[in-house]
N, C-alpha and C positions, 0 to 999 in steps of 0.2 A: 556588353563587351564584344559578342562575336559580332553584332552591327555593323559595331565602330571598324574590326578587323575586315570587316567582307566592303569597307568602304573605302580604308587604307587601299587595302589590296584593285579595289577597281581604279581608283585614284594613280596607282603606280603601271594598270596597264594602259589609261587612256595618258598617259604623259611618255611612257616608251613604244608608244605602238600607233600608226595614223593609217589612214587610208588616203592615195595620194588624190590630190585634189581630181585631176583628169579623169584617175578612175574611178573617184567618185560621183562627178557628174554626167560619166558616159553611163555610170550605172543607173543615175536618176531618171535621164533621159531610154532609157530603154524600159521604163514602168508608166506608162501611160496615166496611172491613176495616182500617180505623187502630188502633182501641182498645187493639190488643194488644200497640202501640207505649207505653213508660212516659214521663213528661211531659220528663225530659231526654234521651231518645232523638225527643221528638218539636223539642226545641226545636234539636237539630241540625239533625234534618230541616228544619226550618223557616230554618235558616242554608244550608243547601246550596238550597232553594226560593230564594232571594232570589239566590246566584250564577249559578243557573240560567236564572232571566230577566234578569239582568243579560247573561250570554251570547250567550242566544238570544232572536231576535224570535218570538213567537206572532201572528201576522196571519190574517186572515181572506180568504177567498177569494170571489170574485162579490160583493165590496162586504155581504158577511156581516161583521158586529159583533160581537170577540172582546171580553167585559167584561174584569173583573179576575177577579171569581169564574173564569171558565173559565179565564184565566189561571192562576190558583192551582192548579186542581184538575188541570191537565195537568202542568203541573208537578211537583207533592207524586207524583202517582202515575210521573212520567221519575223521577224523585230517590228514591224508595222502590227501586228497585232497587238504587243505588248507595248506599245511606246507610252501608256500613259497605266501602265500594270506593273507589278513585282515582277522583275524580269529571269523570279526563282521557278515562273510556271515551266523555265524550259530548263528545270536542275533534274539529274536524277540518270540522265544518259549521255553519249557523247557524241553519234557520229552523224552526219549527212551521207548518204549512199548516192551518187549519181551512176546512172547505167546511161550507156548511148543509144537507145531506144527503151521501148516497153519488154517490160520483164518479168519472169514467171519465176512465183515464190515455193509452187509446191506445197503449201502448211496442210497440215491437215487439223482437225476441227471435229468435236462432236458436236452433234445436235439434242437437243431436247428430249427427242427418243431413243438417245443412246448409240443411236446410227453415225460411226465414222465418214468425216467426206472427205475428200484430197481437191483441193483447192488449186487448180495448173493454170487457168486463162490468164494472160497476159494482161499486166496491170502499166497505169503509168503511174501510179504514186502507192504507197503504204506506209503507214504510220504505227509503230509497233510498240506496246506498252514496254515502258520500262528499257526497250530497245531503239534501234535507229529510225530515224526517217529516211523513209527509198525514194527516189523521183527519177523519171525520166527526163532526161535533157530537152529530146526536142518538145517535150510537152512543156517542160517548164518554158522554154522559147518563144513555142507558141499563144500558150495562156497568160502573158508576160501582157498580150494587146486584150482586153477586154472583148471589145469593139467587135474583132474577127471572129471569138470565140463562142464567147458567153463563160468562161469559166477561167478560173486562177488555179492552179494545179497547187504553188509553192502556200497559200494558203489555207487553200483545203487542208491538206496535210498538218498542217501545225495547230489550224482549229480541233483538229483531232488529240494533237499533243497536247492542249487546252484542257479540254473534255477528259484528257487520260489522266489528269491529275491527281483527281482523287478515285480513281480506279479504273475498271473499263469503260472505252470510249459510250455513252448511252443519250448523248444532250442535253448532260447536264453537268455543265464543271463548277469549279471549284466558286462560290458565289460569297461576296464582300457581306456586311454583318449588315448593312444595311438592304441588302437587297432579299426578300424575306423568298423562303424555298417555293412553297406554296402560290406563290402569283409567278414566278417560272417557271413551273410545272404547269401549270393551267394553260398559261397564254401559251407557253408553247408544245403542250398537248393538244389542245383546242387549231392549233394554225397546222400541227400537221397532219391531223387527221382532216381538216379540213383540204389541204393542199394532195392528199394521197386520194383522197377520193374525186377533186379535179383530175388526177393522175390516171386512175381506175376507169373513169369517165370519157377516157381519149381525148380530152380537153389538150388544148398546144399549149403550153404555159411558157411565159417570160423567162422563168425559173426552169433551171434545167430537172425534170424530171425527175432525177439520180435521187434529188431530193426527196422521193418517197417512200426509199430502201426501207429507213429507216431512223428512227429519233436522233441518232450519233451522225448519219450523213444528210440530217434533214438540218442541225446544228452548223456542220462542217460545210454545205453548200451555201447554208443562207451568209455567213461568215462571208464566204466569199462576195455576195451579190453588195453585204451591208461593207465593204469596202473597195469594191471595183466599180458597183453601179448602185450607189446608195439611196438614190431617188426612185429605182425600180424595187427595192426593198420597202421602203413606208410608203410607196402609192398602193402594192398588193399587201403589205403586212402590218400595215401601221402601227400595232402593240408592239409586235416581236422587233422594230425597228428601235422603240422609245426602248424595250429590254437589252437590245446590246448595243445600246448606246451609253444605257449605264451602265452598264458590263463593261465595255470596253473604253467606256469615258472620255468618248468619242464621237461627233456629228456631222460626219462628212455629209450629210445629204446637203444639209445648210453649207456648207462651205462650196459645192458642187453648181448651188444655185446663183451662192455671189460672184461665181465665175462666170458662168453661162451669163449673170446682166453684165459684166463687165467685158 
């Protein structure tokens, strides 16, 4: 019964609510890694974009001006992770923070040995259990091109909303009944202790670094590579690439490669 009401109810916001076409495809065109999406996989995405901000508030922070474009494109890229998932991984909070630059959260945090730390350096993104996601504008901007950067800021972040599902951020979320815990835990204990000690090593890696913080940003970065540069993903990780692809029920490497022969 509640199914059928939380179906009714999406049904009544994609019939009173649109994204207009203009702005829809200036926002397309401002994501570099779309194309490899086909026109009826993008027009869902574009229906789950529209529940999305119907959900959740995107506001601006220090009296900074969220348009609609920025709108859009924070959006299309939270919702490209989900587009073929329960789109309830992103229930449970409400807001998008934008600030106009990087911004200092201040948290404080104990450690292991009980030792309090105060957390001040200036972040461009945070993802907070139970709470909002923060982002930096010009970084979402910038990590918008791949190509330029090596990183997606607006997915990082929601890989982590992923992960936060079933508690705190650790890399490992919430996993389909088919996909047994045991062989995600392995494969991707096994890739990041492998990737941290190329890291440890002064090794230059493909892979941004960041990646060897830790299990929850070693998830949250590969997240990023397996949908911005998905062929640099299974030519260094090839397990962890077949594991969120059935995670995410998703194959852009293959999709990536019938563009480049075409």
């Amino acid at each position: 019964m509640f199914e059928a009401i939380r179906r009714w109810r999406e049904r009544r916001i994609l019939s009173s609510s649109a994204i207009p076409e203009d702005l829809w495809r200036e926002a397309l065109e401002a994501l570099p890694f779309l194309p490899v999406y086909t026109e009826p996989e993008l027009e869902r995405l574009r229906e789950r974009v529209v529940l999305f901000l119907n959900a959740k508030s995107i506001v601006g922070a220090e009296r900074f001006e969220v348009t609609p474009l920025m709108r859009a494109m924070i959006a299309i890229q939270a919702c490209v992770l989900t587009l073929n998932l329960d789109q309830r991984f992103y229930d449970g909070w409400e807001n998008v923070i934008v600030y106009p630059e990087e911004f200092v959260t201040n948290l404080e945090y104990e450690d292991d040995a009980g030792v309090v730390h105060r957390r001040a350096e200036p972040l461009a993104g945070e993802a907070m259990p139970g709470g909002p996601v923060v982002l930096s504008w010009p970084d979402i901007e910038a990590s918008a091109d791949w190509s330029a950067t090596g990183m997606n800021l607006v997915i990082h972040e929601f890989a982590h909303k992923i992960d936060m599902r079933n508690g705190e951020a650790n890399g490992f979320p919430p996993l389909p009944p088919e996909m047994p815990r045991r062989g995600w835990q392995k494969t991707m204990s096994d890739a990041y202790a492998h990737f941290r000690a190329r890291v440890e090593k002064g090794e230059d890696t493909a892979i941004d670094p960041y990646a060897a913080e830790s299990p929850a940003e070693f998830f949250a970065v590969l997240s990023e590579v397996f949908f911005a540069d998905p062929t640099l993903l299974r030519l260094e990780y090839p397990r962890v690439y077949q594991l969120f692809a059935q995670f995410y029920r998703q194959d852009p490497a293959s999709r990536t490669e019938l563009l480049l022969e075409h």
